[in-house]
N, C-alpha and C positions, 0 to 999 in steps of 0.2 A: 589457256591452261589445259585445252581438251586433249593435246597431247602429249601433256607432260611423260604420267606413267608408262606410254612407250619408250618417250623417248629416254627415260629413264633404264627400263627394260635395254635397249639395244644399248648401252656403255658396255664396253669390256671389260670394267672393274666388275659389273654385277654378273657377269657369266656363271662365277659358281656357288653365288649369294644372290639373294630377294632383295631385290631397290628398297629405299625405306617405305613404310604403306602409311603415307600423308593423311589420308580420311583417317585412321583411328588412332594414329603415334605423334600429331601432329597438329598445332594452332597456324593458321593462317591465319598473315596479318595484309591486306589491301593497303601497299604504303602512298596509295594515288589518295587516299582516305585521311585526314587530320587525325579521327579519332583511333585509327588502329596503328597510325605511326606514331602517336603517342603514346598507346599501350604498349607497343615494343619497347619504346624509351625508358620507361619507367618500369615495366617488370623485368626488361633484360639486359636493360641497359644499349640498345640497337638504336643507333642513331638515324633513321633509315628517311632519306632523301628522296623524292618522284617526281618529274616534272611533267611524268606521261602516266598515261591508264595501264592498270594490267601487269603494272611490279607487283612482286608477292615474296613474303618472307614467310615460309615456313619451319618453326623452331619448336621441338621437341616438348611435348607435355610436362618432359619431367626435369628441362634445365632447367639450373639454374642463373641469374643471374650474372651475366659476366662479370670480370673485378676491373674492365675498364671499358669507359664512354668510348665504344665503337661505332665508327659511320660505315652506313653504307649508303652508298650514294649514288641512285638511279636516274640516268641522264636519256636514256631509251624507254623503250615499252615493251612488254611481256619480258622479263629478265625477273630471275625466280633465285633465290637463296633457298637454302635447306640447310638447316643447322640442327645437328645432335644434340641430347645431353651428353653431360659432362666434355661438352665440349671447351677447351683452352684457351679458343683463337679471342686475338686481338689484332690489330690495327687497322685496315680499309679493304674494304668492296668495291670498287670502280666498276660501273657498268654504263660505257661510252655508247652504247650501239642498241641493239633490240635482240629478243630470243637468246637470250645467254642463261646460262646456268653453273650454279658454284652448290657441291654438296660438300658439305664440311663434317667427316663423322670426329665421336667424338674418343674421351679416353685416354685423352692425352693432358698432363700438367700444364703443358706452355704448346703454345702452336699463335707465335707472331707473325702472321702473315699482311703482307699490303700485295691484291691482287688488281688487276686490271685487265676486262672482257669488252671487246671491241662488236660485232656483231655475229651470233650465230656460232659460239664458241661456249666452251666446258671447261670445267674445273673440279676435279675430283680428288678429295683429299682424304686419305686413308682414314683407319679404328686406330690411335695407339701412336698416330706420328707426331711424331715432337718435332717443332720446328724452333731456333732462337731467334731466326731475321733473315725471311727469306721475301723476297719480290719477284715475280710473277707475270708477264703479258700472253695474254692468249689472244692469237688474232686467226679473222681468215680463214674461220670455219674449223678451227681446230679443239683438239681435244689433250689437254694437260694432265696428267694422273700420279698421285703418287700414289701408293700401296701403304697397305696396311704395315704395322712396328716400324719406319723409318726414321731413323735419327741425323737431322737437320741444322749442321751448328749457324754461325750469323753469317751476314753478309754474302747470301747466296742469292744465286739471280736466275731463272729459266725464262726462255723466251721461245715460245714457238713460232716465231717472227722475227725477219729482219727491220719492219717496221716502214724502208723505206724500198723501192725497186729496184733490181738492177736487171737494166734494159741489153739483150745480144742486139749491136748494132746491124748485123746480117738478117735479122729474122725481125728485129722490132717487137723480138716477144722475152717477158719477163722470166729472169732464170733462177731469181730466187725464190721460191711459191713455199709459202709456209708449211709448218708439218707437224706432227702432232710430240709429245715429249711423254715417256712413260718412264715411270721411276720404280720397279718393283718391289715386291716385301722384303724388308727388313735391309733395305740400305743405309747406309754413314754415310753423310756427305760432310766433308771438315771445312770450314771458314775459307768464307772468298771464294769458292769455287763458280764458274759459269756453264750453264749447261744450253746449248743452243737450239734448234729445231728440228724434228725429224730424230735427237738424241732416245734408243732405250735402254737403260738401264737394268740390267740381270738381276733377279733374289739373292739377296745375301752380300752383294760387293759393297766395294769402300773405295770413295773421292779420295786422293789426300787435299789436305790445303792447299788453294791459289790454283787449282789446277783448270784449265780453259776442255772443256767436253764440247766434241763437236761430230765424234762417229759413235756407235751403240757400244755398248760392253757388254759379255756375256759375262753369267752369274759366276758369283764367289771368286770376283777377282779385284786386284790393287791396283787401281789406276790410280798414275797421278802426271803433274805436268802441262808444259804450254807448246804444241797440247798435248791431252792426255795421252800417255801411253799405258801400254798393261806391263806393270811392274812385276806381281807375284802373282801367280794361279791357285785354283785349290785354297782359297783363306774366306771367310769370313769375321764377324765380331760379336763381342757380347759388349753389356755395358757394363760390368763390373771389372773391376782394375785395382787389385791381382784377379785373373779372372774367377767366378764363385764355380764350380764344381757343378750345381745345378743350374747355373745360367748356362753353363758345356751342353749339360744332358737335353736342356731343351732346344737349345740349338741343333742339338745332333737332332732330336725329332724333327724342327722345324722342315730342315732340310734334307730328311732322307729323301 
């Protein structure tokens, strides 16, 4: 854990924000320990699994309780959770590998997520983002990010991985090499969409539904399709529908 707080320091989410400060905002729980993966269990409801030394869950003084039996389930060693108050999230934590990390801020009503970190991989999950059913594989030393305000409908999938290799028979060297996926503030993603590896995503755009992402988008625009294309430029969203007068004005702040 000696170098967490750098490695926490050197993410690109915290460039123009302070990492969370663990020693004083912060219980750690040793889930290699019966007695402290029981106390997760029971004050937060953290289902939390270790079959190795050196997993750690760290979760906010001031959460509370989740509203559902969530596992996390530690199959490596040194793999570190961080969980907000008023944090959302529900469904799984997979940690297949060693040295993985998943910060989860919080702030948000619903954020269903089921992730899965392979070794030496990040997950960074914004203040304010809603998710309804999103899945997740972080492999290969990559870094997953979504940003703060994003709005996340079901059945959505990132992978910063193909998961298996594809070999150039001339060279015998692998040409699909994983990459890292950035989602920035304040995006809509609509139902069913895939977003692949090496994918960033601009402030303020919108997926439509079903749509397959596999090159970056720049901000405030309308992709959608298989695969995506850039539909309409210059657009963002709010969440109110007819839209409310001061969710405009804040958006217009947001994004001067």
């Amino acid at each position: 854990m000696h170098d967490l707080a750098s490695r926490l320091r050197s993410l690109r989410y915290f460039a123009s924000a302070p990492p969370p400060n663990l020693a004083a905002d912060y219980v750690m729980f040793d889930c290699s320990k019966k007695a402290d993966a029981d106390a997760a269990a029971e004050r937060y409801g953290i289902m939390a699994s270790s079959h190795n030394a050196g997993n750690a869950l760290f979760i906010h003084r001031e959460a509370r309780r989740l509203r559902y039996q969530t596992p996390c389930n530690f199959h490596g060693s040194s793999n570190v959770a961080i969980i907000d108050r008023d944090c959302g999230f529900h469904g799984a934590l997979h940690f297949t590998g060693h040295r993985n990390l998943v910060v989860l801020h919080g702030g948000q009503g619903e954020l269903a997520l089921d992730a899965t970190l392979y070794s030496d991989d990040t997950l960074v999950w914004g203040r304010g983002a809603s998710a309804w059913g999103v899945r997740i594989w972080v492999q290969g030393g990559t870094v997953c990010t979504v940003c703060d305000g994003c709005l996340l409908s079901e059945n959505i999938s990132m992978r910063t991985t193909d998961h298996h290799s594809i070999i150039d028979l001339d060279t015998w060297s692998q040409i699909n090499k994983p990459a890292d996926i950035t989602v920035g503030r304040h995006v809509w993603i609509g139902p069913n969409v895939r977003i692949g590896k090496g994918v960033e995503i601009g402030e303020g755009s919108i997926l439509a539904p079903d749509s397959v992402v596999s090159a970056s988008i720049p901000k405030t625009e309308l992709w959608g399709g298989i695969p995506a294309r850039m539909i309409r430029k210059n657009v963002s969203w709010v969440i109110s529908h007819p839209a409310d007068a001061n969710d405009v004005a804040a958006l217009r702040e947001l994004l001067r």
